[in-house]
N, C-alpha and C positions, 0 to 999 in steps of 0.2 A: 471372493470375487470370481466370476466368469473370468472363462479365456475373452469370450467378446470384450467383455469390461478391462481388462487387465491390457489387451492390444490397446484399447480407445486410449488409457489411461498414459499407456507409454507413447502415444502420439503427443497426445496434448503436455505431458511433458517436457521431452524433446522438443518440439514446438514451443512449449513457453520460452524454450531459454533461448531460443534463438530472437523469437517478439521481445526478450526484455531489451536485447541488446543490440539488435536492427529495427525494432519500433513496427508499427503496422505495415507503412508503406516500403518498408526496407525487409521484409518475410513475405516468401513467395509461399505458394503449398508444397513446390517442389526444394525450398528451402526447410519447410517442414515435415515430408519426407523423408528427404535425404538426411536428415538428423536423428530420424524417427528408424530410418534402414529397413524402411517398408516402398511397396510402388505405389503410386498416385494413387491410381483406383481404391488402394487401402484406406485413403483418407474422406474420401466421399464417400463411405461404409459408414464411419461414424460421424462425420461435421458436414452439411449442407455446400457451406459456402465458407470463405476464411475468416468472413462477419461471425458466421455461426461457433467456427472456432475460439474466436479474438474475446466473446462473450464468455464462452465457457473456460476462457482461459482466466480470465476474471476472476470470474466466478471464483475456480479452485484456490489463485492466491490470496481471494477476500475470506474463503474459508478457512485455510492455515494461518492469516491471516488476526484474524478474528481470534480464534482463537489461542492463537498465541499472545494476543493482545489483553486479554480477558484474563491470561496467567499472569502476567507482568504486573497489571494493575492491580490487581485481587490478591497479590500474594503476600505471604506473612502480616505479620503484626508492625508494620511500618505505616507511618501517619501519612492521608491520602496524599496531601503534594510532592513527598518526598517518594511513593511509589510513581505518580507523575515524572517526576525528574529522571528517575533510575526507566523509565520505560523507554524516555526517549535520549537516555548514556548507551541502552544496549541497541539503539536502532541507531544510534550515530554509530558503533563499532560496526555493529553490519553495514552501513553504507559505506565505507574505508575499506573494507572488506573487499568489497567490488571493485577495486584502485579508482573511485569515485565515477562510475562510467556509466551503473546502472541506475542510480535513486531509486523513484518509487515509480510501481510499473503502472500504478494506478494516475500517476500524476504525468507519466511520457504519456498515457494513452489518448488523456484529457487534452494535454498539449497540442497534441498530432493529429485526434479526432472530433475533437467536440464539433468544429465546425461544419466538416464535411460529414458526420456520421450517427444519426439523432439514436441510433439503438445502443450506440457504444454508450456515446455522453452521458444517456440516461442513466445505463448500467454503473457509470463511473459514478456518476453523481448519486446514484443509490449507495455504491458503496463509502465512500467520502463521508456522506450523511451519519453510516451506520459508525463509523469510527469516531465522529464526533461528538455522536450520543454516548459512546464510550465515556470520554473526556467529561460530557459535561455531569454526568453517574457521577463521576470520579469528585468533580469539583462539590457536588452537593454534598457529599460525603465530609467532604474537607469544611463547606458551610456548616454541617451538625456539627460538626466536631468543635468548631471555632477556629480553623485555619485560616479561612475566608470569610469577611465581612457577610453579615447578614444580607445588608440593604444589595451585595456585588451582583450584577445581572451574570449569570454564570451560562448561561447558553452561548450571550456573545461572547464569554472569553473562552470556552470550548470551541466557537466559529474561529477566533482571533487564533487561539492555538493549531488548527490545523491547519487553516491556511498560510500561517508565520513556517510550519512544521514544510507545506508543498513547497512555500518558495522557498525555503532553505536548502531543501534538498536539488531544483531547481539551478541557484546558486553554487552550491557544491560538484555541480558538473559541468556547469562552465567555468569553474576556475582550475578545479580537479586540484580543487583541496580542502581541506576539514574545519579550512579557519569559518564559513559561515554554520558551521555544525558546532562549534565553539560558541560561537557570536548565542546562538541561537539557546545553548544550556549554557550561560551563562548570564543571560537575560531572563528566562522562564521563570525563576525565582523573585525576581523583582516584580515582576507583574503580579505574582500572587499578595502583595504587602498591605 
């Protein structure tokens, strides 16, 4: 990595974690900045605008992301619903983790910007998309196998599981507790029957 690349990189880091936790409208650039312990003009070097950044900030958590996601499901020799289940036991500990403050950065962005922001929405809604193709891989897997009924339309219940999956987490930070992340893996099981 370049030092150019390596500076950008430590902006838009610094900067994510202030956007998870102040949201779009609550991260200025000189909140992102000043986290970054670089001066302004540093930041309009690499990002246009804080849309520019807000996208790229996306962007990187749907790539770790993803691929984090793609370890969980894919891993060892466990039957697909059962890696299903265990993928989203270690994303409810990471959301606990955050003393329930954060969820998903993908799901506050939606919240905050779908209406006022048609570049963000889109991006979110690309990525959303891309994670429920995830799920729905996953569930066809589990059809070959014979975990899931032949005739089960499995797209809608990859649809039905991420978005049970947003507003859970949704849920869990306006109570700022783990009982709808309970509710929510201890339900997933029974859907698959």
């Amino acid at each position: 990595m370049s030092k150019r690349e390596s500076k950008k990189e430590h902006i838009l880091r610094a900067g994510l974690e202030v956007m998870k936790t102040g949201g779009y409208n609550g991260t200025s650039v000189k909140d992102i900045v000043d986290a970054a312990g670089v001066p302004k003009g540093s930041f309009y070097n690499y990002f246009d605008s804080k849309q520019s950044f807000a996208v790229e900030a996306l962007e990187a958590v749907a790539a770790e992301s993803l691929l984090a996601s793609r370890e969980l499901l894919a891993s060892g020799s466990e039957p697909p619903l059962r890696r299903l289940q265990h993928y989203f036991e270690q994303n409810a500990m990471q959301a606990c983790d955050d003393d329930f403050k954060v969820g998903c950065f993908f799901g506050n962005m939606c919240q905050e910007m779908s209406a006022s922001n048609e570049v963000i929405r889109r991006k979110v809604r690309q990525i959303l998309a891309r994670n429920t193709e995830l799920f729905r891989q996953l569930l066809e897997e589990a059809q070959a196998t014979g975990e899931i009924k032949r005739d089960t339309d499995i797209g809608t219940i990859a649809e039905f599981i991420m978005n049970a999956w947003e507003g859970t987490l949704m849920r869990m930070k306006a109570s700022k507790s783990r009982a709808p992340l309970d509710v929510f893996l201890n339900v997933l099981p029974q859907l698959m029957r």
